[in-house]
N, C-alpha and C positions, 0 to 999 in steps of 0.2 A: 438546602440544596448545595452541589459542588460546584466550583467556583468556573468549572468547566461549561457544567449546564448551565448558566447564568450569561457566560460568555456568547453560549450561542443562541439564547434566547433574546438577546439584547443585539446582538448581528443580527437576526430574522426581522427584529423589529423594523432596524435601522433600515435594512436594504428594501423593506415590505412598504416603509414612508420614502423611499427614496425614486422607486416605481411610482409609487402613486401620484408624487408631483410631475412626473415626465411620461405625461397621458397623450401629449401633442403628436401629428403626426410631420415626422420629416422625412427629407426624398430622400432616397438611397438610391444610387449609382452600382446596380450590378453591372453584368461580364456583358450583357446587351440591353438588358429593361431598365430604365428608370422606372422606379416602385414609389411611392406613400405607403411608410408603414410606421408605426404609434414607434414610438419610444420605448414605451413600457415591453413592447413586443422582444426589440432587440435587445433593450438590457438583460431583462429576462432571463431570454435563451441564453448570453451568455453568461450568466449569472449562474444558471443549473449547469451551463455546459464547465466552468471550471469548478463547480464544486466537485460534478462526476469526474474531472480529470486528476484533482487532486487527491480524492480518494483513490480511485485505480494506479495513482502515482505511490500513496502514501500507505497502502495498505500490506500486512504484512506478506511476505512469500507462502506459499505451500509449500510441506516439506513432501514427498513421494516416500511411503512407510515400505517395510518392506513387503507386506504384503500388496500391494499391487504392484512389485515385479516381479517377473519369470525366475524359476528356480536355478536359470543357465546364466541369468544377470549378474546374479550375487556370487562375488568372489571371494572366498573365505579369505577371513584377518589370519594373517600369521605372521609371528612376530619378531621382531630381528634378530636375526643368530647374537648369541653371547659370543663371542671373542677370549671372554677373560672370566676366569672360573673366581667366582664369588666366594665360595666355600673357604673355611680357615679349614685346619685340620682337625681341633676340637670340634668343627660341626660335622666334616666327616666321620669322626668317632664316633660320635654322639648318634647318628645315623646309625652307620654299621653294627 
């Protein structure tokens, strides 16, 4: 196995025994209720709630192809005037 998936099978582990010792329940102090609620409850959620953040944080951009935009979007490349004429004379000869 890669040393990546090892990594995170061994975080699963750890956080999975780490719930399970903190089963207890203790009060929480909402915006008006005092609640009882386990431990396990609230590590939990937030335990999934930053794994979903750090993925939506860490995940790569969409690129927009050009097929899904309109054909009045796309502005044709053109590319900077030349200024200075490249050409020696032997290639103009050579040419002509």
């Amino acid at each position: 196995m890669r040393t990546k998936t090892i990594l995170i099978i061994i975080l699963t582990v750890l956080i999975t025994i780490f719930l399970m010792m903190n089963t207890d329940a203790v009060q929480f102090d909402f915006i008006f209720v005092k609640k009882d609620i386990s431990k396990l409850l609230v590590v939990g959620i937030c335990t999934f709630t930053g794994f979903l953040l750090g993925y939506w944080a860490g995940r790569p951009r969409t690129v927009i192809s050009t097929y899904d935009r309109n054909e009045d979007e796309i502005l044709p490349i053109t590319p900077p005037p030349s200024t200075k004429d490249t050409l020696s004379d032997e290639d103009r000869d050579y040419i002509s």
